[in-house]
N, C-alpha and C positions, 0 to 999 in steps of 0.2 A: 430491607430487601427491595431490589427496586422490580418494578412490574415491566411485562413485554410493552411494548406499543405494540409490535409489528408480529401476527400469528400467523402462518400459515399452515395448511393442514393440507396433507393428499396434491397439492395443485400439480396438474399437466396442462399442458397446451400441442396442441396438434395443429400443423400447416401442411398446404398442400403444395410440393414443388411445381414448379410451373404455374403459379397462377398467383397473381397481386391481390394485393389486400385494401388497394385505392382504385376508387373511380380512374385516376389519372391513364395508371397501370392496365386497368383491363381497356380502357381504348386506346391506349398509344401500341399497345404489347400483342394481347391477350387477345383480343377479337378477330386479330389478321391472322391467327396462326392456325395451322392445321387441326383440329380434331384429335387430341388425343387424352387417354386416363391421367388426372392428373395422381402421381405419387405422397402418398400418406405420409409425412414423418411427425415424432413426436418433438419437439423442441426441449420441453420441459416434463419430466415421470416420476410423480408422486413425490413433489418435493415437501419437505415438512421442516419449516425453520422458524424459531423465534428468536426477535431482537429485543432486549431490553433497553427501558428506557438511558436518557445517557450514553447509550455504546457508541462507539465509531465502527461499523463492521463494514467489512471489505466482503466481494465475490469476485471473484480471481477465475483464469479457466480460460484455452484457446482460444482462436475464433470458430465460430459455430458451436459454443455451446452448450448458450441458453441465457448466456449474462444479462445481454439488455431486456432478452426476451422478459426476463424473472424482474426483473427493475420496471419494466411498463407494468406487468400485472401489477406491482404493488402501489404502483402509480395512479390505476385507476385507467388507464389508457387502452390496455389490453384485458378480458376478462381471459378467465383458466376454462376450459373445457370441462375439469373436472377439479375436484376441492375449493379451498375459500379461503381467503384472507382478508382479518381484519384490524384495521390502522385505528390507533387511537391519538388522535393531536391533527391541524392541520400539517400537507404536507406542501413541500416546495420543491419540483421537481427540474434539474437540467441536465437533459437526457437527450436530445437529437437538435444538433443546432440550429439554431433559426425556427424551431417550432413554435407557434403561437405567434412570430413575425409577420405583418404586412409589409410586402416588400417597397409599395408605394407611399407608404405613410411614414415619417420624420423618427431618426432615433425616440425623440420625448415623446408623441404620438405613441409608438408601442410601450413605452415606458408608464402608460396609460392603461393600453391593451391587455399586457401580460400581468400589471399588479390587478386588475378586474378578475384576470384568468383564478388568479392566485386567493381572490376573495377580499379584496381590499377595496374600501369605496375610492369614489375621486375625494374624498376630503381627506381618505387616509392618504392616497397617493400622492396627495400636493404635499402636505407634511415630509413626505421622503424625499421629493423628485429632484434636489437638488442636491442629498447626502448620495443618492443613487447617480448620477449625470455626472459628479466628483469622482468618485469611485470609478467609474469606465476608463476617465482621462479621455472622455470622447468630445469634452465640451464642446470644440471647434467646430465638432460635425454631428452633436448633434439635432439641429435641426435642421439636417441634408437626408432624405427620403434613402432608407437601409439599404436599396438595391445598390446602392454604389459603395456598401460596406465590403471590405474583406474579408477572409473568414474570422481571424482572430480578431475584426471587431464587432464581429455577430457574436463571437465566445465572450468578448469581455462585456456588451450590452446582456445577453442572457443572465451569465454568473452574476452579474451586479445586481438584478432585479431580483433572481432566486434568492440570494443572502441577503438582501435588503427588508423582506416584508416579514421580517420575524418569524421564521414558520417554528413550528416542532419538530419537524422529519424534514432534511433535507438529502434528496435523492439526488448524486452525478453521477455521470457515464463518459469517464474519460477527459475529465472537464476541461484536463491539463495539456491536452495533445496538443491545442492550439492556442496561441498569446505568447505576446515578448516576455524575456526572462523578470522585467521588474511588475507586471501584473500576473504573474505566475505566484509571485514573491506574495505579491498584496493578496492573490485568493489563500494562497496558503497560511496568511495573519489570521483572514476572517476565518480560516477553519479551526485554528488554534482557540480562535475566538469563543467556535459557537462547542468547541467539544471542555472549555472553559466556564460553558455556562450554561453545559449539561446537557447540550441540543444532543439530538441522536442524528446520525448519519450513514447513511448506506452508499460504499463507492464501487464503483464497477471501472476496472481499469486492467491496463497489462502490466505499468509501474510497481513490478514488486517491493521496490524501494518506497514508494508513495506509502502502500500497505502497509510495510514494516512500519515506521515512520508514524503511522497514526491511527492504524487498525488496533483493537481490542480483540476482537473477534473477526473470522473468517471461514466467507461459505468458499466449496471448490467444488464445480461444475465441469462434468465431462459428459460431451454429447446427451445436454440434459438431463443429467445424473447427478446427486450430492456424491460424491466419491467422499470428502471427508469435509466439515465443520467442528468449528472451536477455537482454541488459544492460538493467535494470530503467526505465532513464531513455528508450532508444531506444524498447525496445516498449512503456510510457505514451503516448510522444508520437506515434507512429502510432494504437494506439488512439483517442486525441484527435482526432488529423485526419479518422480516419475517421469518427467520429460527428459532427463539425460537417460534415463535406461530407454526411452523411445528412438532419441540421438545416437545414445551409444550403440545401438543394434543397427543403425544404419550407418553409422561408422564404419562397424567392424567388416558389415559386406565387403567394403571398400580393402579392406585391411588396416593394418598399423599404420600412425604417423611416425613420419622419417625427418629426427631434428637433428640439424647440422647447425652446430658450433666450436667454438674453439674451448669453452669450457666443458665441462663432463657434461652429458648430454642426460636430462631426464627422462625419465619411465613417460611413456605416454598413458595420461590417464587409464583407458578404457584395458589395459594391460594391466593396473595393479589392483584386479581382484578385491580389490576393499569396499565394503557396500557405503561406509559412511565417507570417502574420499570422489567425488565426479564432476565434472565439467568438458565442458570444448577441447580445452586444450591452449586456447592460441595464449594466454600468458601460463604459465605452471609456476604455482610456489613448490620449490623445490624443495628447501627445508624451512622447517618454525624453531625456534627457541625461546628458552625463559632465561631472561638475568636478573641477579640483582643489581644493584645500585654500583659496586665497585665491577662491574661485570662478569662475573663468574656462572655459569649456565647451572642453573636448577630448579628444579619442581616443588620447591618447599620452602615457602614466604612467612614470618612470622607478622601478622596483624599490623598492619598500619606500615610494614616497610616497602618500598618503590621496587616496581617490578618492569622491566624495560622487554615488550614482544617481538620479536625478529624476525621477519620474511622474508627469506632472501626468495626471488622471484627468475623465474625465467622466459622471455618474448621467443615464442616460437612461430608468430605472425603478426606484423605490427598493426594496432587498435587504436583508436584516437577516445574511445570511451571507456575509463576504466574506472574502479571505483576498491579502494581494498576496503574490509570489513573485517571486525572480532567480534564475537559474543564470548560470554562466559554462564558456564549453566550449571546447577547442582551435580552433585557427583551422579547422582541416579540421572540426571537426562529430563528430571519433567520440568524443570522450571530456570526459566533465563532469569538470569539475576543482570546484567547488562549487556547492551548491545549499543554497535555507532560505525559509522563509518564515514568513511573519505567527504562522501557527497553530502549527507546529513549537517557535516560540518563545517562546510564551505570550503573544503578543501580542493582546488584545482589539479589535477596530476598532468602534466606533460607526456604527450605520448609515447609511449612506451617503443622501442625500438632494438634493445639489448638487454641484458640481465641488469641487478638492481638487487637494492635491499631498502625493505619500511621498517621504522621502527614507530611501535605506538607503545608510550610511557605512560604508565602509572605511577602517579608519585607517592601516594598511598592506597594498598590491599587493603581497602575498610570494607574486609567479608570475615565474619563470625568463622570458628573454627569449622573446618571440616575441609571436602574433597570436591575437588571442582573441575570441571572442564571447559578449555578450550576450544571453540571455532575458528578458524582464520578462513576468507575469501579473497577473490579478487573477483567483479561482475562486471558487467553494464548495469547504465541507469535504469534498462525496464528489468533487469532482474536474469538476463542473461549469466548464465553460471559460465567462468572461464576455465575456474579451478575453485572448489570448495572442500575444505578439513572438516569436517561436522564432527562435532565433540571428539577430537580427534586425537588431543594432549590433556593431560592429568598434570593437573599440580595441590599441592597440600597447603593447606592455611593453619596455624598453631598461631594459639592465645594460651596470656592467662589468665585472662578472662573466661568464661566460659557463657558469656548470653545465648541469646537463641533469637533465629530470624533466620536474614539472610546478608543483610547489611548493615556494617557499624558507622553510623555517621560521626565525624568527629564532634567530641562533646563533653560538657562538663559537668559535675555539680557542686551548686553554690545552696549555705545556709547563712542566714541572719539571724538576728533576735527579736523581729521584727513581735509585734503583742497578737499571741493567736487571739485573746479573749473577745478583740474590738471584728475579729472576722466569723467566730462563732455566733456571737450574739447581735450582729448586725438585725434589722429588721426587728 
């Protein structure tokens, strides 16, 4: 059974609007302004969450509220006004860019600065400094003083040094907003990396897709509130629901959408009543189906035969970001047995501009008998819903086999005559 690192009990945090939290702040800001009660709010109320060791867990949730707040407390950066948290392992934290940077001092200089910050002597950081300075691809510059760095090369000098010094808990805050697509690539190796070799991490991000992706577990934060924490796939898809029933209500003000095409025109989401079908609107899967292999549409696959998914799709405002998505999940609903989509797979989509059809093929159902459902999406990369099916189709799996699980890997068994005596009595 593995144990928490990370405990929290009871923690709030309280701030006051109108008024900074830096020396900078109260004399650039704060001292010229008029006289007045600064306003109370809670950030963080009575949060209570453990991570266990190994996890990758995600906190997901608007802006304003509470994500980074709750990421510095555990950081050590911010204390709670009220309750406690405590970390077991060193931590490595990249959370506000350029923190811990001298902007007058040489990329290798803070490469210095920041592995001291981290706990690392100079004899450990000569050992690194050159696996670290590799890693950025800043070589050229860096020994050019950082104020002449861009953003995304203060993001890729920070990430290099946090993944570099071995920590046990590695804390980011969006880490991914900023950097070219091929040290996006390289950060996302070493997180493969370090959730490969059992490091825990804690990400704060809007990239629902990121979470999916490589979350275990997920906290959801509303105006400083746990609204719901757990299995990464369950609390995305409530988050989701919730934010289109906040969209769809501002929708509706407005009225129905009016789609003009030359083909049959589809139900505008916020119209079909269905609590597990929601999204925007601007692409709609119009229909799903299941085939088999010679193509004939049906809901009942017998073990190990090819099953081909069908979306036929419809653009009711053209997106240049689009991403299609399946899951499949026990007949009851509590557990994903697979999930993938477009972007996870490097799949490029051309922007979308008329209707369409995807097909994603399984060449073999290796799922144990029973009852299954269905997800089909279509999003953006940060988790934008366009159109979402949430367990939305049923289909049947028959064996005659009858194991138990969830998934049949293909497999064999093999015997010999090999001599048990010389393995019994070894030693």
């Amino acid at each position: 059974m593995m144990s928490n690192v990370i405990n929290i009990r009871g923690v709030s945090k309280k701030f006051r609007h109108g008024t900074s939290t830096s020396l900078k702040g109260f004399l650039l800001r704060d001292m010229w302004r008029k006289k007045k009660t600064p306003t109370p709010f809670w950030a963080l109320k009575d949060i209570n969450l453990s991570i266990k060791k190994g996890c990758t867990f995600g906190i997901i949730g608007q802006n304003g509220s509470g994500k980074s707040t709750l990421l510095k407390i555990i950081a050590g950066i911010l204390r709670p006004d009220n309750g406690e948290v405590t970390v077991q392992g060193n931590i490595s934290a990249l959370i506000e860019l350029g923190a811990g940077f001298h902007p007058e001092f040489t990329g290798r200089e803070n490469i210095y600065i920041n592995g001291m910050l981290l706990g690392l002597t100079k004899k450990g950081i000569d050992g690194k400094v050159d696996e670290i300075i590799e890693f950025t691809g800043l070589r050229d510059f860096i020994d050019e003083p950082i104020r002449t760095y861009s953003s995304g090369m203060y993001s890729k000098l920070g990430f290099s040094v946090a993944v570099n010094v071995n920590p046990d808990i590695l804390l980011i805050d969006e880490v991914f907003a900023v950097g070219d697509e091929e040290f996006v690539h390289k950060c996302k190796g070493k997180m493969d990396e370090f959730k490969r070799n059992g490091k825990t991490i804690v990400i704060v991000t809007h990239d629902l897709t990121t979470v999916e992706n490589w979350c275990d577990e997920v906290l959801w934060l509303d105006k400083g509130i746990a609204r719901a924490a757990g299995e990464a796939g369950r609390t995305i898809e409530n988050y989701r629901l919730a934010i289109y029933a906040k969209e769809s209500n501002l929708v509706s003000s407005q009225g129905p959408k009016v789609v003009a095409s030359n083909t049959e025109p589809p139900i505008p989401i916020e119209m079909t009543r269905n609590k597990k079908r929601y999204g925007s609107g601007e692409i709609m899967i119009v229909k799903c189906r299941m085939l088999s292999s010679d193509g004939v549409e049906k809901n009942r696959f017998e073990a190990g035969e090819a099953m081909s998914i069908e979306m036929f799709y419809h653009v009711n405002k053209p997106v240049s970001d689009i991403i299609f998505g399946i899951s499949i999940w026990k007949g009851d609903g509590s557990i994903c047995c697979y999930g993938t989509n477009t972007y996870l797979e490097g799949i490029k989509i051309p922007n979308a501009k008329d209707s369409g059809k995807v097909i994603f093929l399984i060449e073999e159902t290796n799922f144990i008998e029973g009852v299954y459902l269905l997800t089909v999406s279509v999003h953006s990369k940060e988790g934008y819903t366009y159109d979402r099916h949430y367990q939305y189709y049923e289909f049947d799996v028959t064996s005659k086999v009858k194991d138990t699980g969830i998934y049949r890997p293909k497999h064999r068994w093999t015997f010999s005559k090999e001599a048990v005596n010389a393995l019994i009595y070894r030693d």
